[in-house]
C-alpha positions as CSV (number, residue, x, y, z in Angstrom):
1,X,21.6,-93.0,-35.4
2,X,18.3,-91.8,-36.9
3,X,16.6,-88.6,-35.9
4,X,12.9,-89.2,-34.2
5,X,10.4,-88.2,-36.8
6,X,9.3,-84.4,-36.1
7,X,4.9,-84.3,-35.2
8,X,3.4,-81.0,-35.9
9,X,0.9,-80.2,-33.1
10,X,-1.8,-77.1,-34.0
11,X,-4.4,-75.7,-31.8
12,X,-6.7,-73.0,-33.0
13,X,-8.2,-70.9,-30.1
14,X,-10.4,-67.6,-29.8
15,X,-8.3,-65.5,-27.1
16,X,-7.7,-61.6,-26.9
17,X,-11.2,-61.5,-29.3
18,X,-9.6,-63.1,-31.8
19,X,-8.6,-66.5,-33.9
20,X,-4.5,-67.7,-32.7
21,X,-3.2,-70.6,-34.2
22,X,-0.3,-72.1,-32.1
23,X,1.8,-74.7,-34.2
24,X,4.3,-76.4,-32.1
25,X,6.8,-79.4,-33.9
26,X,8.6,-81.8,-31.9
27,X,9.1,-85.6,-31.6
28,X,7.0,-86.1,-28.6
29,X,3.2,-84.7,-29.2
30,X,2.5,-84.7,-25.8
31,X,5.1,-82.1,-25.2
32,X,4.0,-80.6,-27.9
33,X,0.7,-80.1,-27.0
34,X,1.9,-79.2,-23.2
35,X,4.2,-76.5,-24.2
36,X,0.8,-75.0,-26.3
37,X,-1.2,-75.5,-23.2
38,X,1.9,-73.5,-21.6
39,X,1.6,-70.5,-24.1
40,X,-2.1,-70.1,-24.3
41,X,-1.7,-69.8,-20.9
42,X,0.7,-66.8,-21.0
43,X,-1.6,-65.6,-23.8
44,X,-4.4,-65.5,-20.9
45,X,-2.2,-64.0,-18.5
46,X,-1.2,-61.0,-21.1
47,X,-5.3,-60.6,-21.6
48,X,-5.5,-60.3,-18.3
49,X,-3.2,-57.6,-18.0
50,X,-3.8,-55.3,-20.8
51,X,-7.8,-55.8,-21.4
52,X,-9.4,-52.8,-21.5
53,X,-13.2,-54.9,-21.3
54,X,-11.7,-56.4,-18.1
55,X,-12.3,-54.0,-15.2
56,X,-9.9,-55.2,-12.8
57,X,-7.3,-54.8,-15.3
58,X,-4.0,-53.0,-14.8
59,X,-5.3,-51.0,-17.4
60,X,-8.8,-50.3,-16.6
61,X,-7.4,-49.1,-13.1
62,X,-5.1,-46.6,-15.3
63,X,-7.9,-45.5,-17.1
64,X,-9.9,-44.9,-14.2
65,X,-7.5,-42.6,-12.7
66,X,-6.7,-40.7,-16.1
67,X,-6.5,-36.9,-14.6
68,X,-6.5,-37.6,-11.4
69,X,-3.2,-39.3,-10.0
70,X,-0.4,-41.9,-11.1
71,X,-1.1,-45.8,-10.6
72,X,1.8,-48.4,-9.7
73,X,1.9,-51.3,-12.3
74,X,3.8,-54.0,-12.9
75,X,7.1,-53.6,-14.3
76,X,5.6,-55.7,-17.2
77,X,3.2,-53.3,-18.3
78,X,5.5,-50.5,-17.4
79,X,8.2,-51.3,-20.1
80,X,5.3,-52.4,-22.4
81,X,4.0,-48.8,-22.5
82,X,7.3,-47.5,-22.7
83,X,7.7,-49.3,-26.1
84,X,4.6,-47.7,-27.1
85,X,5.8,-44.6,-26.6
86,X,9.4,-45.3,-28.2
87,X,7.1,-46.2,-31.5
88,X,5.0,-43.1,-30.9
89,X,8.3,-41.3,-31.5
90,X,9.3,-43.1,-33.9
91,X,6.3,-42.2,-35.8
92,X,5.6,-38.8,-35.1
93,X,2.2,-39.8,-33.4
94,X,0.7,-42.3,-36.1
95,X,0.4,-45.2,-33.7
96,X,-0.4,-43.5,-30.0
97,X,-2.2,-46.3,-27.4
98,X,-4.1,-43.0,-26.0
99,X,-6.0,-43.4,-29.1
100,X,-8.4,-45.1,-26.8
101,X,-10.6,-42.2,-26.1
102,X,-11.7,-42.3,-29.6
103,X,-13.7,-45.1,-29.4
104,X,-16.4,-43.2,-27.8
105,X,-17.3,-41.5,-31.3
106,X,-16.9,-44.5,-33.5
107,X,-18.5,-48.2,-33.8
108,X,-17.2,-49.8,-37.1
109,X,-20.3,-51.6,-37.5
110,X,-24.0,-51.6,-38.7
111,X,-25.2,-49.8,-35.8
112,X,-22.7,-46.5,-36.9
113,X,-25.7,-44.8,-38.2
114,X,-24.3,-40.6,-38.4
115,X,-21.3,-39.1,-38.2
116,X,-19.6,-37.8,-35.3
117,X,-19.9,-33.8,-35.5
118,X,-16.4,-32.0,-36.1
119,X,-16.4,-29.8,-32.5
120,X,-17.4,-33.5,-30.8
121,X,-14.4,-35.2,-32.6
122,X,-11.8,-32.3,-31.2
123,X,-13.3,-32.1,-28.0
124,X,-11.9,-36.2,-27.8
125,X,-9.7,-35.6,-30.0
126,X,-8.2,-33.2,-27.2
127,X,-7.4,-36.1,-24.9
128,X,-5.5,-38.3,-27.2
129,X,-1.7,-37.6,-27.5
130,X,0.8,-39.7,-25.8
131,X,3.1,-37.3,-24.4
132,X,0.7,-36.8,-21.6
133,X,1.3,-40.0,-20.7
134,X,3.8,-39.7,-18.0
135,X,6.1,-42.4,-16.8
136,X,8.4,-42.4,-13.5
137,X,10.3,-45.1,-13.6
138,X,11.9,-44.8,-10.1
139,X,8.1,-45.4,-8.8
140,X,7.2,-47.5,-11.4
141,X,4.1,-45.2,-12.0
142,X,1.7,-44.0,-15.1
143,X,0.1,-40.9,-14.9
144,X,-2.6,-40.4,-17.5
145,X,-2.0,-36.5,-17.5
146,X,-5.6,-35.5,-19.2
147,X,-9.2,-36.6,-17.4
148,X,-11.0,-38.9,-19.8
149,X,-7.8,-40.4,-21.3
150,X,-7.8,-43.9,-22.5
151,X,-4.9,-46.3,-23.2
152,X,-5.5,-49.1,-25.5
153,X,-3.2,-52.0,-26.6
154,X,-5.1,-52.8,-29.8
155,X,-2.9,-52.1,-32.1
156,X,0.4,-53.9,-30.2
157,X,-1.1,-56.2,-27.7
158,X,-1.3,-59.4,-30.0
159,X,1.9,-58.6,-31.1
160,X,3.5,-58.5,-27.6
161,X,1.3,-61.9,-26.7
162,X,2.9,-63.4,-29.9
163,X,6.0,-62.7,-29.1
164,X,5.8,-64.3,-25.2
165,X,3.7,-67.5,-26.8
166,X,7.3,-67.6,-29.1
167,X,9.2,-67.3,-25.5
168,X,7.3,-69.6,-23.9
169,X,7.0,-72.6,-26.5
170,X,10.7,-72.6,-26.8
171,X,11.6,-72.7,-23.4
172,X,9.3,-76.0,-23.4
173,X,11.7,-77.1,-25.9
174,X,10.0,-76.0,-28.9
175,X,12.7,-75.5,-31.5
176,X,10.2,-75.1,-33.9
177,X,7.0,-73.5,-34.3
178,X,4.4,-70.8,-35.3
179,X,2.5,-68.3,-33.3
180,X,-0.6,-66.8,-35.5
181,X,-2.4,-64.0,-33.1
182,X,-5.3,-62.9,-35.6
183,X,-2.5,-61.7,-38.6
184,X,0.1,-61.2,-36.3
185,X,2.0,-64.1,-37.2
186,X,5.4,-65.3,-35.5
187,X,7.5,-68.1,-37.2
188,X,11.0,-70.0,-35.6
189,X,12.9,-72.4,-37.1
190,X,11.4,-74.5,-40.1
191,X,8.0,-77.0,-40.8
192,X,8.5,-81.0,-40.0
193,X,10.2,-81.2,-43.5
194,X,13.0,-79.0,-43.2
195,X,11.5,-76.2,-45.4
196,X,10.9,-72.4,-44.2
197,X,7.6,-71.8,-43.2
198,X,6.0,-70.0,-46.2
199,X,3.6,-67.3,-45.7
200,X,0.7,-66.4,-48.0
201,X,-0.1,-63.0,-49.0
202,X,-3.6,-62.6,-49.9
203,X,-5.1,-61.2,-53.1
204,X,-6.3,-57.2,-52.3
205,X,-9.0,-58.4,-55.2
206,X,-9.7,-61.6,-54.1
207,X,-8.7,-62.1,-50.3
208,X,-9.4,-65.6,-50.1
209,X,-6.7,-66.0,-53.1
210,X,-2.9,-66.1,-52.3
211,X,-0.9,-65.2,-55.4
212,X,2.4,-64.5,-53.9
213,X,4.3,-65.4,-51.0
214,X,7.3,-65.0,-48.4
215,X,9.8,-67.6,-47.2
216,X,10.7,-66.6,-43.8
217,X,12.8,-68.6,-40.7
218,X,13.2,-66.7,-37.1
219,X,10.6,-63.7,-38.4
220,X,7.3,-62.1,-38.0
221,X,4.3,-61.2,-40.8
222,X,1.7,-58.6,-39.5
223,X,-0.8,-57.4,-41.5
224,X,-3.5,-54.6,-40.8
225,X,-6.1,-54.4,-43.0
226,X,-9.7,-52.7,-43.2
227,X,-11.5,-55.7,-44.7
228,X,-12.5,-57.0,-41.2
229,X,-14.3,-53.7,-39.6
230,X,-15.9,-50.9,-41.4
231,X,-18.8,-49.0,-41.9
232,X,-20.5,-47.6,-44.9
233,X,-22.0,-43.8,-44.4
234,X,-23.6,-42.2,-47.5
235,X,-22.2,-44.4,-49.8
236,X,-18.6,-44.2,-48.3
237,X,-16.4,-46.9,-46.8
238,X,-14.8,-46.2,-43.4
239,X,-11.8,-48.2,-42.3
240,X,-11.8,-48.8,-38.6
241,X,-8.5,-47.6,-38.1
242,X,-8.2,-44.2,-36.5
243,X,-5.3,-41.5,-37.3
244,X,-5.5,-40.9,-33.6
245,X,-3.6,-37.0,-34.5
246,X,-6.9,-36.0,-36.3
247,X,-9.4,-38.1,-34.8
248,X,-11.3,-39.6,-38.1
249,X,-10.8,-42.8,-39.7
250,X,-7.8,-43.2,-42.5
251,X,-7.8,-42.6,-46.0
252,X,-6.3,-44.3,-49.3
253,X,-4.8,-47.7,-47.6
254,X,-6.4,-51.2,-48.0
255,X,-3.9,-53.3,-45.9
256,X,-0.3,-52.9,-44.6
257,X,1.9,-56.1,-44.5
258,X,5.1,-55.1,-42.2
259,X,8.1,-58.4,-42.2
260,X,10.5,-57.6,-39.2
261,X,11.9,-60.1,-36.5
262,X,9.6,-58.9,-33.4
263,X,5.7,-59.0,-33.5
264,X,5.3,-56.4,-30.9
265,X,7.3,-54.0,-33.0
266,X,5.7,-55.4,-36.4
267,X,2.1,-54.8,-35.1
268,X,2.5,-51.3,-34.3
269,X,4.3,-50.7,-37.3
270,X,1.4,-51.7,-39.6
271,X,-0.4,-49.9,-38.2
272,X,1.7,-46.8,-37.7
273,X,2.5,-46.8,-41.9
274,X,-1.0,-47.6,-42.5
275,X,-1.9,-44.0,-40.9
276,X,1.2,-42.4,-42.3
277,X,-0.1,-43.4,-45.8
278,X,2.1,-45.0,-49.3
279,X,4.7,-42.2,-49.7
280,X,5.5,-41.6,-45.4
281,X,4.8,-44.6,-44.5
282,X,7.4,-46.4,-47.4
283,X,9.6,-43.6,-46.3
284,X,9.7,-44.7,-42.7
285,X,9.6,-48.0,-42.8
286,X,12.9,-47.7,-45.9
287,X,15.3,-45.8,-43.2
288,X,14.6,-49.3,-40.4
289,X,16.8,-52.0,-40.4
290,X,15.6,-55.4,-40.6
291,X,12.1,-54.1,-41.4
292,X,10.1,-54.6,-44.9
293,X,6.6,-53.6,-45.9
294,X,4.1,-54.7,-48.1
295,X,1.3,-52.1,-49.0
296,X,-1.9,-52.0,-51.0
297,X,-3.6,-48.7,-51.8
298,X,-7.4,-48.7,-52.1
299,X,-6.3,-48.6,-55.9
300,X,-5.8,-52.3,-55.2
301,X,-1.8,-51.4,-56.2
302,X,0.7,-53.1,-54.4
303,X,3.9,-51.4,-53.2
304,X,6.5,-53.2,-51.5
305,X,9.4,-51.5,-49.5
306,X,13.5,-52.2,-51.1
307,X,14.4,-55.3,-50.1
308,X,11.2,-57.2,-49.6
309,X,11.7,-60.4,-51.3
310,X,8.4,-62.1,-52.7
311,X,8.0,-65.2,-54.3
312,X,5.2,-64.8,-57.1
313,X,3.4,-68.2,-58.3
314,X,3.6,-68.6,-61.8
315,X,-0.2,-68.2,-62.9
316,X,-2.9,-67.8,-61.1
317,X,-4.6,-71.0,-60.0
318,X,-1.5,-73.0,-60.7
319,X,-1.1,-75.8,-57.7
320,X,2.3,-75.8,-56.8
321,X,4.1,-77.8,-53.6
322,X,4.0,-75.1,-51.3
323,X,1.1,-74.8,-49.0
324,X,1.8,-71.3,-47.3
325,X,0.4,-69.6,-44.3
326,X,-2.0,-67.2,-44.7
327,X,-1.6,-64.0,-42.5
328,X,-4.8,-62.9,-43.2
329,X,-6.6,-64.4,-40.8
330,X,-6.9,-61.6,-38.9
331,X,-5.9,-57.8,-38.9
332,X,-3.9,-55.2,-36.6
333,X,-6.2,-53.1,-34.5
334,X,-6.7,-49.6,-34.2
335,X,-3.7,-47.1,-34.3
């Protein structure tokens, strides 16, 4: 009995302020295309949930009520910020979703026109640290312990949403697919042909240029880069992400590619190692299992974690068959 010829269905959509590609394969189209209906809904839903620009967000409300008393959520969001904390740990405060109150000082864009003042960046700095936010899980509350925190879910919410699309899609029966949430990219599976999805690893000289690439089934690729927002003050570039334990924008790092089986974790981990820097962050992400990194300095050097296992094309420009994914799409957000 012959097997119904796979259909790849794609949709490319703005959500969470940035570019998703959802590529679903199946036999049917029309269940291909309902199942991506299905997980840009869930996407929506997530938005909904963590947006910080949405007011009556869970976590606008929390925000609101930073210093003053602890706010029911959802079990949802409870466990979600829970993780956040986990990796907070993990990292010795390099990612922290309290970095929030930050954004205050900084606008990575052409209206940044001086720099913050050092006692203005500890004064805000003083409200970022995320063992002040507390969690009782009995009453299912968050307590933002300081008045004027902030918690954020840039640099973990595209991640998580990736990771529910995933979910969702192959509950519809999606065996295989591709979830791309602005370079936080998901993958189950293979392509129509029976191949591993191939992902594209861009140039640090030439972004628009892939010259190597990774063969990955059942995995996620998330990269964080600063190539996306900046801004340029007295002849120096500032990459928008924030070392949220010092308050001002990190040094030495030009993007941070981190291969591991969960987008949610993936996300935070670029940009945890992009904070921690080469040597830390390499250490770090070296001791995880199931967890491989990509770096490139602003020396335009690439270093790549132990077992991190590139494919390199042969010369530059040659065409080969593969036609890869390219991760770069988008970047991780803020720590």
């Amino acid at each position: 009995m012959a097997h119904a010829q796979l259909s790849t269905q794609k949709k490319i959509i703005k959500l969470m302020g940035s570019r998703f590609e959802i590529t679903a394969i199946h036999p049917d189209p029309a269940l291909a295309n309902t199942a991506i209906q299905m997980a840009i809904d869930e996407i929506t839903r997530i938005e909904r949930m963590i947006s910080s620009w949405d007011s009556t967000s869970q976590t606008s409300t929390l925000n609101r009520h930073a210093g003053k008393r602890p706010v029911k959520v959802s079990e949802e969001l409870f466990q979600l910020i829970h993780r956040s904390k986990k990796v907070s740990q993990l990292t010795s405060g390099a990612f922290d979703i309290s970095f929030a109150a930050l954004d205050s000082l900084w606008q990575f864009d052409d209206t940044m026109e001086q720099f913050p003042t050092k006692a203005a960046i500890q004064a805000v700095a003083g409200r970022v640290d995320y063992r002040n936010i507390v969690l009782d899980a009995s009453a299912a509350t968050v307590f933002l312990k300081k008045e004027g925190m902030k918690i954020s879910f840039g640099a973990i919410g595209k991640g998580y949403a990736a990771n529910r699309a995933k979910l969702v899609l192959k509950q519809a029966g999606i065996a295989n697919g591709l979830v791309n949430a602005g370079g936080d990219l998901i993958s189950w599976g293979k392509q129509a042909d029976g191949e591993d999805w191939k992902i594209g690893i861009a140039n640090p000289k030439q972004k628009k240029k892939i010259f190597s690439w990774l063969s990955i089934s059942d995995m996620s690729v998330v990269t964080s880069g600063d190539y996306e927002k900046f801004f340029t003050f007295q002849g120096r570039r500032y990459a928008h992400i924030i070392d949220p334990r010092t308050g001002y924008p990190v040094k030495g790092m030009k993007s941070v590619t981190i291969v591991c089986p969960d987008a949610e974790l993936g996300d935070a981990l670029a940009t945890a190692v992009f904070v921690l820097g080469e040597e830390r962050g390499l250490q770090l992400v070296n001791q995880l299992r199931q967890v491989e990194c990509l770096l490139v300095n602003d020396r335009d050097e690439l270093i790549s974690s132990d077992n991190l296992q590139l494919h390199y094309y042969k010369k530059e420009g040659s065409k080969r068959k593969e036609n890869p994914q390219n991760p770069d799409s988008g970047t991780g957000e803020g720590p």
